[in-house]
C-alpha positions in Angstrom: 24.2 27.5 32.7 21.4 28.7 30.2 19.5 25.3 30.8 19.8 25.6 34.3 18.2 29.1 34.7 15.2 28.1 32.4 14.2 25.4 35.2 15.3 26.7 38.3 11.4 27.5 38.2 10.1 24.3 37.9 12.8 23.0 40.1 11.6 25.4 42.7 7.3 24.8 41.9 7.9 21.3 42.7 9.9 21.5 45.9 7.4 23.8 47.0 4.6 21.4 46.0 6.0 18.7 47.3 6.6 20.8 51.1 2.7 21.5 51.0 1.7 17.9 50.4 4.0 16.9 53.4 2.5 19.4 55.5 -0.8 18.1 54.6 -0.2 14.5 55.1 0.6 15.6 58.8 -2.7 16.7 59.8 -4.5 14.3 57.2 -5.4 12.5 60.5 -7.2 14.9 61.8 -10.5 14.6 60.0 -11.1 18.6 58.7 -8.2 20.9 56.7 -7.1 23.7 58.1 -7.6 26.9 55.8 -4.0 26.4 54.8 -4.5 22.7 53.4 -7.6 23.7 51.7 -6.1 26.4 50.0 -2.5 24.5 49.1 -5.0 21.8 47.7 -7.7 24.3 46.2 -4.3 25.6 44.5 -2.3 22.5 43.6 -4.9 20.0 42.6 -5.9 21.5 39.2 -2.3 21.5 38.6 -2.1 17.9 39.8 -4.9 17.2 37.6 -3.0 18.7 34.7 0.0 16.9 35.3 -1.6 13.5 35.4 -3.1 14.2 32.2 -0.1 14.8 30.7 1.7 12.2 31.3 -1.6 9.8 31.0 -1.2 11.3 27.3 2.4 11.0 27.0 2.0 7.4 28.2 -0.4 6.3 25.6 1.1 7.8 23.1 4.4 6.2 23.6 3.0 3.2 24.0 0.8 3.8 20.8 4.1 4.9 19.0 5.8 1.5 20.0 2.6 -0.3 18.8 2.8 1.4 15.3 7.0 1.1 15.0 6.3 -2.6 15.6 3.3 -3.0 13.2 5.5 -0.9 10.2 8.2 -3.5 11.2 5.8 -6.4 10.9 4.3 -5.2 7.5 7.7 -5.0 6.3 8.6 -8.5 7.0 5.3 -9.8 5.7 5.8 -7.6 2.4 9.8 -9.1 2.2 7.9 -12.5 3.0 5.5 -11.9 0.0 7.7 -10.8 -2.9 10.3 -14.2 -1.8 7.0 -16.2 -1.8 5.8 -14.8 -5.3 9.5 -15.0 -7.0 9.7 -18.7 -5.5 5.6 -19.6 -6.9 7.1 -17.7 -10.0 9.8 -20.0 -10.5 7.6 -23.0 -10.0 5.3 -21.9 -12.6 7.7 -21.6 -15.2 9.2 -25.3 -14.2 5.7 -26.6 -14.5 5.5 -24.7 -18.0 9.1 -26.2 -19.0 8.0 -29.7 -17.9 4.8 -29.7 -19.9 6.6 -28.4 -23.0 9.7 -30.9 -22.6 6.7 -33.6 -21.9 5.0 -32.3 -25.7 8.4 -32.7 -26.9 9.0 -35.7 -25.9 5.6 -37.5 -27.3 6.4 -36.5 -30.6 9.9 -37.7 -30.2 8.4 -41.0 -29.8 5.9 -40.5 -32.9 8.8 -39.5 -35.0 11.1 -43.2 -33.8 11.5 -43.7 -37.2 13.9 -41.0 -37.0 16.6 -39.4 -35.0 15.7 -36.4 -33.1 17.8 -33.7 -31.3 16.0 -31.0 -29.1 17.4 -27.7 -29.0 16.5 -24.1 -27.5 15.3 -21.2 -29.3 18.0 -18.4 -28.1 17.0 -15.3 -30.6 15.1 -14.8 -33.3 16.6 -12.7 -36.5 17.5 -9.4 -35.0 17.0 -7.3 -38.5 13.5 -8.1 -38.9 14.1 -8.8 -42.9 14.0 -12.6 -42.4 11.3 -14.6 -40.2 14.7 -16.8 -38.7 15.4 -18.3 -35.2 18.9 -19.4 -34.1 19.0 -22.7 -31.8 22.1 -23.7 -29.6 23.0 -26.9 -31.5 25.3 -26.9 -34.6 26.9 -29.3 -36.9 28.9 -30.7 -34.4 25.8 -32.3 -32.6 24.9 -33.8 -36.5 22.6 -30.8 -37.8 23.1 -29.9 -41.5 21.6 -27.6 -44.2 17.8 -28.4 -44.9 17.2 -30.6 -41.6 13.5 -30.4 -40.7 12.2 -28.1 -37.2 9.2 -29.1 -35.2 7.9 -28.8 -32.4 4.7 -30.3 -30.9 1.8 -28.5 -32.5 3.6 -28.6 -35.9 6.0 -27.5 -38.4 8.5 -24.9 -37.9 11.1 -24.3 -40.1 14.4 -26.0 -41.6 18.3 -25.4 -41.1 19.6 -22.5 -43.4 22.9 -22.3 -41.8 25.6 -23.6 -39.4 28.3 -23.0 -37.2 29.9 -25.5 -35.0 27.3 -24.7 -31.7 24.8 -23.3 -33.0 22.2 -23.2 -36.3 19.8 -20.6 -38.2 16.3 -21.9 -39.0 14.4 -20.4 -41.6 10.5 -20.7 -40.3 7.4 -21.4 -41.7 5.7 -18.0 -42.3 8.9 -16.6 -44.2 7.8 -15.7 -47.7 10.9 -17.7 -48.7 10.1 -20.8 -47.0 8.1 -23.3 -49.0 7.1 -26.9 -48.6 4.9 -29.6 -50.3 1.5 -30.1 -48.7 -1.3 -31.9 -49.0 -5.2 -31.4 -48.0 -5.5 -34.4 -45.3 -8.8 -34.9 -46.3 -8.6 -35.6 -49.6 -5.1 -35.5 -50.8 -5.2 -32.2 -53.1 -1.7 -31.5 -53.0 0.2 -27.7 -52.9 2.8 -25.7 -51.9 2.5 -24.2 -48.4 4.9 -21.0 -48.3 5.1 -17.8 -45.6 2.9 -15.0 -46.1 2.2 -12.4 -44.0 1.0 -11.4 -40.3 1.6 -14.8 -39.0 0.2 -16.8 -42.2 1.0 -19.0 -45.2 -0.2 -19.6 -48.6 -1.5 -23.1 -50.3 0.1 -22.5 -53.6 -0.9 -24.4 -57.3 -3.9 -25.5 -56.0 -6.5 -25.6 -59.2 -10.0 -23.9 -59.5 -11.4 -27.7 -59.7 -10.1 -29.3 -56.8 -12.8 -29.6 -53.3 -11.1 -27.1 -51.1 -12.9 -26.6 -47.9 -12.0 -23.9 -44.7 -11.5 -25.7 -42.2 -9.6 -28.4 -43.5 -6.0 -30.0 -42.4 -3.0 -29.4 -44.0 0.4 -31.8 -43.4 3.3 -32.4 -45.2 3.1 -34.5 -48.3 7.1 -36.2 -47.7 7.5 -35.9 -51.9 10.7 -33.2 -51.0 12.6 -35.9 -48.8 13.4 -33.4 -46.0 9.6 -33.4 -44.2 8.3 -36.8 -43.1 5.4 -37.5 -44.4 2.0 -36.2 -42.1 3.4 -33.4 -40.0 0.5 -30.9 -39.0 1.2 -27.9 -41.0 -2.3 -25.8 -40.6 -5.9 -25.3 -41.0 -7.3 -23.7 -44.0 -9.1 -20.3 -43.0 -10.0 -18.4 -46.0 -10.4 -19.1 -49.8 -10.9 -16.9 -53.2 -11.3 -17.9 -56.2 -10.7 -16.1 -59.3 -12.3 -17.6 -62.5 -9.7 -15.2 -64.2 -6.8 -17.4 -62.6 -5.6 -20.9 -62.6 -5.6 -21.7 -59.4 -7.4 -20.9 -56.1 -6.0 -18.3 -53.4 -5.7 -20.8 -50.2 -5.0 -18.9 -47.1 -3.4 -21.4 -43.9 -2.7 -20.4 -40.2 -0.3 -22.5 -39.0 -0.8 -24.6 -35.8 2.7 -23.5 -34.5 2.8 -20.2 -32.1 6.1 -18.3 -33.3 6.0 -15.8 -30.8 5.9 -18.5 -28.2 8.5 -20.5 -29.5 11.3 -21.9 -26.5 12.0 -25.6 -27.3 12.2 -27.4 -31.0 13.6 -30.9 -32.3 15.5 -31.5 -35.0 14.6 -34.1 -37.2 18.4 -35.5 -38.3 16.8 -36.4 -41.4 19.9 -36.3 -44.6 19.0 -34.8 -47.3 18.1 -37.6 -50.2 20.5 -38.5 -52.3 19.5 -39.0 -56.1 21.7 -42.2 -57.6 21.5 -41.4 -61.6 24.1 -44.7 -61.8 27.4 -44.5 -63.6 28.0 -42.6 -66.7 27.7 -44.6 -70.1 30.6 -45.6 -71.3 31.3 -46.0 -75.3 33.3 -49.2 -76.2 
């Protein structure tokens, strides 16, 4: 009832409105308005005017409103479209990454056909932060055991420290405990490559005397029997020498990336076995 009152008035403006344009349309023919059509249109035609405005607006803007719903629906699908394309070009990347790392893996398995290989994935590194250590997901039942050599492409890694029966602890390079016999590949001055710090090793035992050079190579010597013979170790970046010391203070960054380390191989290289022949005995 409320509504009802509130536009009885308009109700009532337009009937009229619409009376007065009737009565005008009669004597349209007629060629001159009377003074009673000239002042109904006088009167109703800046309302008219008013009127058609409005609803030019109102038209517009709806249409303008559909416009922009559609576009905000469009940019949405385009933005959806976007993020699927990036996570798919995402996933493509890291495939391409994988393949070129499984492809480096794979020419040094062939360099290394004198032995048997097993590739494995890095899953975590040593949690505590006391030991530089990474834990692959092969273990003594795919033939790993204690002291078994870790590459990878660019180098040198680590070896097995321990075992279970899926998985395997590797002790890496740049652990102050780890140590290996080296040479210079230049010129065969031979050392002990062990962890350091930050990232580096130490060339150990290396005398004042010997031609030491930054810059130079250093591989693996094979003398232990673990490391074959010629795997790429590091290059030689800084030197001191101490005529108060023995030997020489041989600083090495290793060719390896440990922060970027995903897949490694196994060399399934047994440790040597030293035959001191049967026991003497006394007649």
């Amino acid at each position: 009832m409320l509504l009802l009152k509130r536009i009885k008035p308009i109700i009532f403006f337009v009937f009229v409105t619409y009376v007065l344009l009737y009565v005008f349309s009669l004597n349209y023919k007629k060629g001159q308005m009377s003074l009673l059509e000239k002042a109904v249109v006088e009167t109703i035609g800046p309302i008219q005017k008013g009127v058609h405005h409005i609803f030019s607006y109102a038209g517009s803007f709806f249409d303008e409103y559909i416009n922009l719903v559609g576009v905000k629906q469009e940019n949405e699908e385009l933005k959806a479209k976007l993020s699927s394309l990036e996570s798919e070009l995402n996933n493509y990347r890291e495939a391409y990454l994988a393949n070129q790392r499984l492809r480096e893996l794979l020419g040094l398995k062939k360099s290394l056909s004198q032995w048997p290989t097993l590739a494995a994935e890095v899953i975590t590194w040593d949690p505590s932060g006391w030991f530089q250590t990474i834990t692959i997901d092969k273990g003594f039942l795919d033939g790993i055991q204690i002291g078994m050599p870790v590459v990878n492409a660019k180098g040198v890694v680590g070896k097995i420290t321990a075992l279970s029966r899926h998985y395997a602890r590797a002790l890496l390079l740049i652990d102050p405990n780890f140590a290996i016999d080296s040479y210079i590949q230049r010129n065969r001055v031979y050392g002990i490559v062990s962890g350091y710090k930050n990232g580096m090793c130490r060339m150990q035992y290396v005398q004042q005397n010997q031609d030491v050079k930054e810059g130079d190579v250093v591989v693996t010597s094979g003398m232990a029997g673990y490391f074959p013979k010629g795997l790429p170790i590091g290059t030689i970046t800084k030197i001191k020498i101490n005529k108060a010391q023995l030997f020489q203070e041989i600083y090495v960054k290793p060719y390896v990336d440990f922060s970027k380390l995903e897949e490694v191989l196994v060399i399934l290289k047994e440790r040597p076995v030293v035959n001191y022949g049967k026991p003497y005995k006394n007649h």
